[in-house]
N, CA, C and O atoms as a DFTB+ gen file, in Angstrom:
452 C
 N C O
     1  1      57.899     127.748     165.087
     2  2      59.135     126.992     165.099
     3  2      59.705     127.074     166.500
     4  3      60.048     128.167     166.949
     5  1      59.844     125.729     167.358
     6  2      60.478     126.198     168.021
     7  2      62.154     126.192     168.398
     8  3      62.882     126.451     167.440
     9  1      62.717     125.965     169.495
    10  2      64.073     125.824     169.710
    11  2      65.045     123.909     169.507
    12  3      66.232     123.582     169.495
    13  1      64.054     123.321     169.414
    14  2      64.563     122.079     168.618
    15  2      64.852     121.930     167.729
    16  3      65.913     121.363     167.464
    17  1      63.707     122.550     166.520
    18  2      63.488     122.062     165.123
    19  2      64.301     123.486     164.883
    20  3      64.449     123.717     163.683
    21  1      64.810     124.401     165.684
    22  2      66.006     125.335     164.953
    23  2      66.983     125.004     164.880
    24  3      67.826     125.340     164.049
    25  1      67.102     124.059     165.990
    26  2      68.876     123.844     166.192
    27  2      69.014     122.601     164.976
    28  3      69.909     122.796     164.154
    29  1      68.349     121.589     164.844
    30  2      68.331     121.122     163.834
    31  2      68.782     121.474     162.502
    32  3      69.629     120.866     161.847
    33  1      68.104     122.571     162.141
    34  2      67.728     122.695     160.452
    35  2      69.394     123.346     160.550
    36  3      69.637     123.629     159.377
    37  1      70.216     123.587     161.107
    38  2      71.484     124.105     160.954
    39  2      72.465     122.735     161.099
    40  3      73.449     122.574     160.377
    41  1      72.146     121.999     161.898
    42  2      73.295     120.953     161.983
    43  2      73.640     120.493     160.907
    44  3      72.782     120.627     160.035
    45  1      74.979     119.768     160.460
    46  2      75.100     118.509     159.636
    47  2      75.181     117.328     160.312
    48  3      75.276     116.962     161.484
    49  1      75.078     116.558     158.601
    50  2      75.023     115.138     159.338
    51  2      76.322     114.695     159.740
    52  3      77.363     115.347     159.659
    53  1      76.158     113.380     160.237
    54  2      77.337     112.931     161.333
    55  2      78.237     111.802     160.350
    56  3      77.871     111.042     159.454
    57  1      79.334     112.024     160.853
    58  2      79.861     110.779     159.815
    59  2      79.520     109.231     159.760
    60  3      79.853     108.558     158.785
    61  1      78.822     108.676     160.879
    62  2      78.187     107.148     160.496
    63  2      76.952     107.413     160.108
    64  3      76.485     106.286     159.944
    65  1      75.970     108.313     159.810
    66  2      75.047     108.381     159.422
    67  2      74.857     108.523     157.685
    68  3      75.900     108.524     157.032
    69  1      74.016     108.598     157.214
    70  2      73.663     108.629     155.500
    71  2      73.433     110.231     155.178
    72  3      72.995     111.159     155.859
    73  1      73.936     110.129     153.809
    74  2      74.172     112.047     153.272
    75  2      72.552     112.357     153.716
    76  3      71.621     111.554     153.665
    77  1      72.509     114.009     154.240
    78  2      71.056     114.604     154.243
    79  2      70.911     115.703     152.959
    80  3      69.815     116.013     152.491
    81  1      72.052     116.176     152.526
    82  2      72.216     117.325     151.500
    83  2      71.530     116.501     149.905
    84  3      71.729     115.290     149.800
    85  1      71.125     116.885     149.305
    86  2      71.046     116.626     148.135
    87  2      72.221     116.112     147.442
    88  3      72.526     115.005     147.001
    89  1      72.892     117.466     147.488
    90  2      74.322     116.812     146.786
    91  2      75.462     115.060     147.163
    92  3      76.204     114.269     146.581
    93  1      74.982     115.278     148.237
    94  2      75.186     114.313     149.234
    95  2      74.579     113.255     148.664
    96  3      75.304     112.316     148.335
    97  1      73.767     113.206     148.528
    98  2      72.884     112.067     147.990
    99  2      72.815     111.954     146.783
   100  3      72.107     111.028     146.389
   101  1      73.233     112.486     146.140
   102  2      73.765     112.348     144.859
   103  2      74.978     111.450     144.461
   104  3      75.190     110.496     143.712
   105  1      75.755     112.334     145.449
   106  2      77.168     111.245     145.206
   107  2      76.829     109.868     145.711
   108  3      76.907     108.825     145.062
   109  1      76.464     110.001     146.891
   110  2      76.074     108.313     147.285
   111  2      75.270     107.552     146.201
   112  3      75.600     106.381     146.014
   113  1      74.243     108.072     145.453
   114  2      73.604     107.676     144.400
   115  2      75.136     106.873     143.589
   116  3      75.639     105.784     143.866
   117  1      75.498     107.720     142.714
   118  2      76.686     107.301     141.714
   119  2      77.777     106.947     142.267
   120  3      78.695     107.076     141.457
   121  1      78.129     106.559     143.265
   122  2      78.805     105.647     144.181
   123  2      78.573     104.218     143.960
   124  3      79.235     103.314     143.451
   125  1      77.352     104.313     144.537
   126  2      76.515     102.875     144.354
   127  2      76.498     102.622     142.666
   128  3      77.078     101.705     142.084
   129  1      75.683     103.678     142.056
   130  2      76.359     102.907     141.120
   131  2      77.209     102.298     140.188
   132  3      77.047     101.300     139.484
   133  1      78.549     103.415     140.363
   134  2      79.493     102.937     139.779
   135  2      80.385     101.672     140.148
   136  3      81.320     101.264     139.460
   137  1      79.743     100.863     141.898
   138  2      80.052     100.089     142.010
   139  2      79.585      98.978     141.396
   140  3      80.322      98.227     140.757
   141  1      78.412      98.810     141.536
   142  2      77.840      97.904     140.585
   143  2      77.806      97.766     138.946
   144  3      77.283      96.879     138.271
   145  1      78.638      99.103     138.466
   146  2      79.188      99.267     137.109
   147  2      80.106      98.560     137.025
   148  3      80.257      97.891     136.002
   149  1      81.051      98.488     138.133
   150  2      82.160      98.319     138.156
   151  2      82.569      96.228     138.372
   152  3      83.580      95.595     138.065
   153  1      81.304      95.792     138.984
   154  2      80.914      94.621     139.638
   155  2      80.866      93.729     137.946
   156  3      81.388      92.867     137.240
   157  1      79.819      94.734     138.058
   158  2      79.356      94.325     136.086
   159  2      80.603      94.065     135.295
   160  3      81.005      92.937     135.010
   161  1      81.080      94.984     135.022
   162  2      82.531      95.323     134.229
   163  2      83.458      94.015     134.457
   164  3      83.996      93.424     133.520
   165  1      83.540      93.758     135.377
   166  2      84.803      92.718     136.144
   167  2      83.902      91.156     135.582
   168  3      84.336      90.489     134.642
   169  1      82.988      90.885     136.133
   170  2      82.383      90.017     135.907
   171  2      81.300      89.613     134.940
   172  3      80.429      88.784     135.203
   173  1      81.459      90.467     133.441
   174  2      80.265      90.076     132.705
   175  2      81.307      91.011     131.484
   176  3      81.682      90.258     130.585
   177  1      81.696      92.150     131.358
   178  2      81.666      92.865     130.260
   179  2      83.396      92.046     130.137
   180  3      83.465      91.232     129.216
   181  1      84.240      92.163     130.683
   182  2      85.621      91.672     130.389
   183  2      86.081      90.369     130.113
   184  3      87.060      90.071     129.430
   185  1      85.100      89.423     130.845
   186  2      85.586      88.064     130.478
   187  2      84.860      87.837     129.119
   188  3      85.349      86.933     128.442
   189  1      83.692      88.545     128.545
   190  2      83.169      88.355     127.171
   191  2      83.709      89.128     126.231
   192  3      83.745      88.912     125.020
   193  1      84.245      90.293     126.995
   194  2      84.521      91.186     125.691
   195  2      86.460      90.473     125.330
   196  3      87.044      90.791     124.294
   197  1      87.116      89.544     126.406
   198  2      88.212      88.650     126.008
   199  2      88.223      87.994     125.090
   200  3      89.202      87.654     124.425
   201  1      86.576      87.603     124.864
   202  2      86.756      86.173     124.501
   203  2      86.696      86.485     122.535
   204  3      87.125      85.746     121.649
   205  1      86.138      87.569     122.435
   206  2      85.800      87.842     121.132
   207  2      86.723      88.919     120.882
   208  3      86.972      89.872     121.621
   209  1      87.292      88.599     119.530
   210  2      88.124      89.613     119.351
   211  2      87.500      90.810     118.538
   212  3      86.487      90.474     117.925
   213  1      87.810      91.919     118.414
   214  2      87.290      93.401     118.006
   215  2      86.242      94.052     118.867
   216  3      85.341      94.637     118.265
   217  1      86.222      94.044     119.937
   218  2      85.206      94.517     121.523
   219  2      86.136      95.190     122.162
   220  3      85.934      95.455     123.347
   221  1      87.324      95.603     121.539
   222  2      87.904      95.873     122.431
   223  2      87.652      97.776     122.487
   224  3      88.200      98.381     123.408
   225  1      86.999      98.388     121.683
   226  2      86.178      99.481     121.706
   227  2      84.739      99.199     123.056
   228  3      84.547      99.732     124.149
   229  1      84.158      98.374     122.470
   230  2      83.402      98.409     123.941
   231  2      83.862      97.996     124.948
   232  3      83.079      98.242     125.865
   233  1      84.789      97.453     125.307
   234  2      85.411      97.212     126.795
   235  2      85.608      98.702     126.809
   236  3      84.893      99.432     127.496
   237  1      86.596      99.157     126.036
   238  2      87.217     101.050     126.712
   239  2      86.120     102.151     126.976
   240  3      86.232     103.071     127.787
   241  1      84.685     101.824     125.885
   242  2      83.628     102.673     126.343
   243  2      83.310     101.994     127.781
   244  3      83.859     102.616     128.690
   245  1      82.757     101.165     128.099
   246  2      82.433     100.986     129.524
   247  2      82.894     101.504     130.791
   248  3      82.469     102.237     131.684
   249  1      84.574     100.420     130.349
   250  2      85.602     101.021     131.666
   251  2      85.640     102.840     131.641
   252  3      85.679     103.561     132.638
   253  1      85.615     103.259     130.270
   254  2      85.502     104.981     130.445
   255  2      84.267     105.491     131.251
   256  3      84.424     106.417     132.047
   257  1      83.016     104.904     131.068
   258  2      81.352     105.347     131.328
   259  2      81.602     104.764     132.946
   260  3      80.927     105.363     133.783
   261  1      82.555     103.593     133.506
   262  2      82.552     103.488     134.893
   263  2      83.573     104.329     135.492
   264  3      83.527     104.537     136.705
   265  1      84.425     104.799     134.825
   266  2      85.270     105.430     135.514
   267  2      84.861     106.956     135.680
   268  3      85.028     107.494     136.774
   269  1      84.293     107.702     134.542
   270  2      83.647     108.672     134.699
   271  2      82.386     109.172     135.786
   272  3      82.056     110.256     136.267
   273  1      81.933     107.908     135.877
   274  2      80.799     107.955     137.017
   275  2      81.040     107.843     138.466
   276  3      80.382     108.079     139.480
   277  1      82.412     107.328     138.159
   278  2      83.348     107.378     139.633
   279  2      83.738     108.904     140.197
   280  3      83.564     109.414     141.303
   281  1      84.268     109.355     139.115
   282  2      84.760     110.451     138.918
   283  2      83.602     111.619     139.503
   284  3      83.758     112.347     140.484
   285  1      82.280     111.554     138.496
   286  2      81.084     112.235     138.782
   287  2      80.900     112.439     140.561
   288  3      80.775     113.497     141.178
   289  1      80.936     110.991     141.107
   290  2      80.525     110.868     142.877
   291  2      81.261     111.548     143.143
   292  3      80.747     112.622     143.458
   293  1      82.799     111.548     143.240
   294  2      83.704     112.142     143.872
   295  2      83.711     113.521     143.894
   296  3      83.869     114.127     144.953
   297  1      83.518     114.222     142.569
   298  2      83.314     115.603     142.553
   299  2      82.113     115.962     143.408
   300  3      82.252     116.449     144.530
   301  1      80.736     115.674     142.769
   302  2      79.687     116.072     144.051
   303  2      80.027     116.045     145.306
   304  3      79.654     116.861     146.149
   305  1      80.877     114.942     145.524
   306  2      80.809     114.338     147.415
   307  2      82.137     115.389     148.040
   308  3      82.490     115.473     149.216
   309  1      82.896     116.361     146.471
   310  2      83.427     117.113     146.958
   311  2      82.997     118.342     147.424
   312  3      83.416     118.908     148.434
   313  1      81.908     118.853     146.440
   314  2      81.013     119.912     146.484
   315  2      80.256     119.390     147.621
   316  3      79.811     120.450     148.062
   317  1      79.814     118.490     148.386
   318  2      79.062     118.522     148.716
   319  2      79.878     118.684     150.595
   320  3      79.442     119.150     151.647
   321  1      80.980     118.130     150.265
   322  2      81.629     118.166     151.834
   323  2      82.021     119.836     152.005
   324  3      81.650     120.245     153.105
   325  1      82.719     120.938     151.124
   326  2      83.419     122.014     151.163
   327  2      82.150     122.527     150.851
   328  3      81.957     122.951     151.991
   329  1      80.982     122.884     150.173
   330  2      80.047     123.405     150.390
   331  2      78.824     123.410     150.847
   332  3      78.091     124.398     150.789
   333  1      78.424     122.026     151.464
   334  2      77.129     122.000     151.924
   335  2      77.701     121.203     153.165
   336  3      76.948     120.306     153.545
   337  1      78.869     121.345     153.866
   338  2      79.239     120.594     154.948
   339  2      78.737     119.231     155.566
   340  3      78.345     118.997     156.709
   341  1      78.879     118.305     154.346
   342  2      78.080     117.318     154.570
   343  2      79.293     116.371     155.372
   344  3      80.403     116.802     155.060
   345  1      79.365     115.254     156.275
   346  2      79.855     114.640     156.899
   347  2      79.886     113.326     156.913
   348  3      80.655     112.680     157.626
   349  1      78.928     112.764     156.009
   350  2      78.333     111.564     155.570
   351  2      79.756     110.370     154.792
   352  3      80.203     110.532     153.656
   353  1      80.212     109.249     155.764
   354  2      80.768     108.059     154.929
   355  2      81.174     107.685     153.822
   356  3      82.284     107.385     153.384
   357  1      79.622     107.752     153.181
   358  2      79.110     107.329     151.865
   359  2      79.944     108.480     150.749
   360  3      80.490     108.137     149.701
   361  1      79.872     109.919     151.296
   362  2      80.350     110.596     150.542
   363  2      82.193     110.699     150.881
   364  3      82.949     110.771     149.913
   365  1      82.583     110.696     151.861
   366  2      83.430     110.727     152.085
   367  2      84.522     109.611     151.125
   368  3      85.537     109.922     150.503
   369  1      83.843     108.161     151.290
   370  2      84.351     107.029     150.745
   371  2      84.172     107.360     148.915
   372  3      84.666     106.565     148.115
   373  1      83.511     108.452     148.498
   374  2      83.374     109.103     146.947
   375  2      84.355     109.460     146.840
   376  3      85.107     109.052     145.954
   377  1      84.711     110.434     147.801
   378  2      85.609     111.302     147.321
   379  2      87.542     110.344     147.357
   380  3      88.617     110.509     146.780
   381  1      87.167     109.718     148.043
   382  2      88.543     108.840     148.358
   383  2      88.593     108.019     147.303
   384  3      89.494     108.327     146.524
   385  1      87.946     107.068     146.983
   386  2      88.109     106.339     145.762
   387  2      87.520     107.356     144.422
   388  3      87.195     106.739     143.407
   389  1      87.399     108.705     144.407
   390  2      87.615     109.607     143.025
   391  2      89.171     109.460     143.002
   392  3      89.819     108.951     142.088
   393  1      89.657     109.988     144.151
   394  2      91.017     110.569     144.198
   395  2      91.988     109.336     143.966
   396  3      93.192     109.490     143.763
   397  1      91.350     108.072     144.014
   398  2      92.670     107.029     144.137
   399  2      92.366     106.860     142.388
   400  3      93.368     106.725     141.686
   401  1      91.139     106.868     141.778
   402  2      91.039     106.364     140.440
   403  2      91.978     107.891     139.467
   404  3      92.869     107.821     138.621
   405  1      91.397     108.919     139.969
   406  2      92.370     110.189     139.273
   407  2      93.792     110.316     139.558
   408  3      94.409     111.205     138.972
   409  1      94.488     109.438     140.497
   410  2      95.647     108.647     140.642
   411  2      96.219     108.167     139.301
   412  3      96.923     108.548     138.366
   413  1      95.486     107.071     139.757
   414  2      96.047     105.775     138.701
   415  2      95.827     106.402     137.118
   416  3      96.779     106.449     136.339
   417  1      94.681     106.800     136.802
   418  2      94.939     107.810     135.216
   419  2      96.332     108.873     135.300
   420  3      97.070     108.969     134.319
   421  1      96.484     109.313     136.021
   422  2      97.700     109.909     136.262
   423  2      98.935     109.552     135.969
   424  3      99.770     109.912     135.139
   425  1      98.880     108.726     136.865
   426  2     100.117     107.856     136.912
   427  2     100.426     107.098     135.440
   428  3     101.533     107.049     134.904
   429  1      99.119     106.492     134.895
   430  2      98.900     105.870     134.070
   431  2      99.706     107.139     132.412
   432  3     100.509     106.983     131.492
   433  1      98.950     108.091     132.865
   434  2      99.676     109.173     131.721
   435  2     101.625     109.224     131.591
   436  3     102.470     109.284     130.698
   437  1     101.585     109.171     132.764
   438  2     103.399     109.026     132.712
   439  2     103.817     108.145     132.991
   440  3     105.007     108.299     133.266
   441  1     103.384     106.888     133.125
   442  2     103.759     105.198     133.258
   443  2     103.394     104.239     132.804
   444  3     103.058     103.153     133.274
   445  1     103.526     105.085     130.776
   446  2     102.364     103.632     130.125
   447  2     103.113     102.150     130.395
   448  3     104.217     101.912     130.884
   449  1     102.046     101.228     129.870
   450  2     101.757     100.112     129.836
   451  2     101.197      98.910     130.861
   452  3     100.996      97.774     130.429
């Protein structure tokens, strides 16, 4: 081994670059896809589940299964920034939109309707 590939294996990654940690890449994983859950949701599960009445159980499982998976990124991309010092965008932008969706449930608890 020499003095390159040491200094390396200690660095993290940089913030315009893509997660290198596992965990890291994890959250970016369920990032992605809770966006495209979420893409789905807006444009396929809500305007059908409007149109028919008694869906309104599967609209709340979905929006729950996308919001949870939101939730999922954010935690990893938290674990993954405070313990595997990851620096990565992708995770960063997890953890920011966890925290704005655990917001709005929040808020949502003491500001029905």
């Amino acid at each position: 081994m020499d003095g390159t590939e040491r200094a390396t294996r200690g660095q993290t990654s940089g913030f315009l670059s893509l997660p290198s940690t596992s965990v890291g890449k994890w959250s970016a994983r369920l990032l992605l896809l809770s966006l495209v859950l979420m893409l789905l949701n807006v444009f396929v599960v809500l305007p059908a589940t409007e149109q028919r009445a008694g869906l309104e159980l599967a609209r709340s499982v979905f929006t729950s299964f996308v919001v949870l998976c939101l939730i999922s990124a954010g935690v990893s991309g938290l674990i993954a920034l405070v313990m595997k010092r990851e620096r990565s965008w992708a995770v960063v932008v997890s953890v920011l939109l966890s925290a704005v969706v655990v917001g709005f449930e929040v808020v949502g608890l003491f500001i029905p309707g």
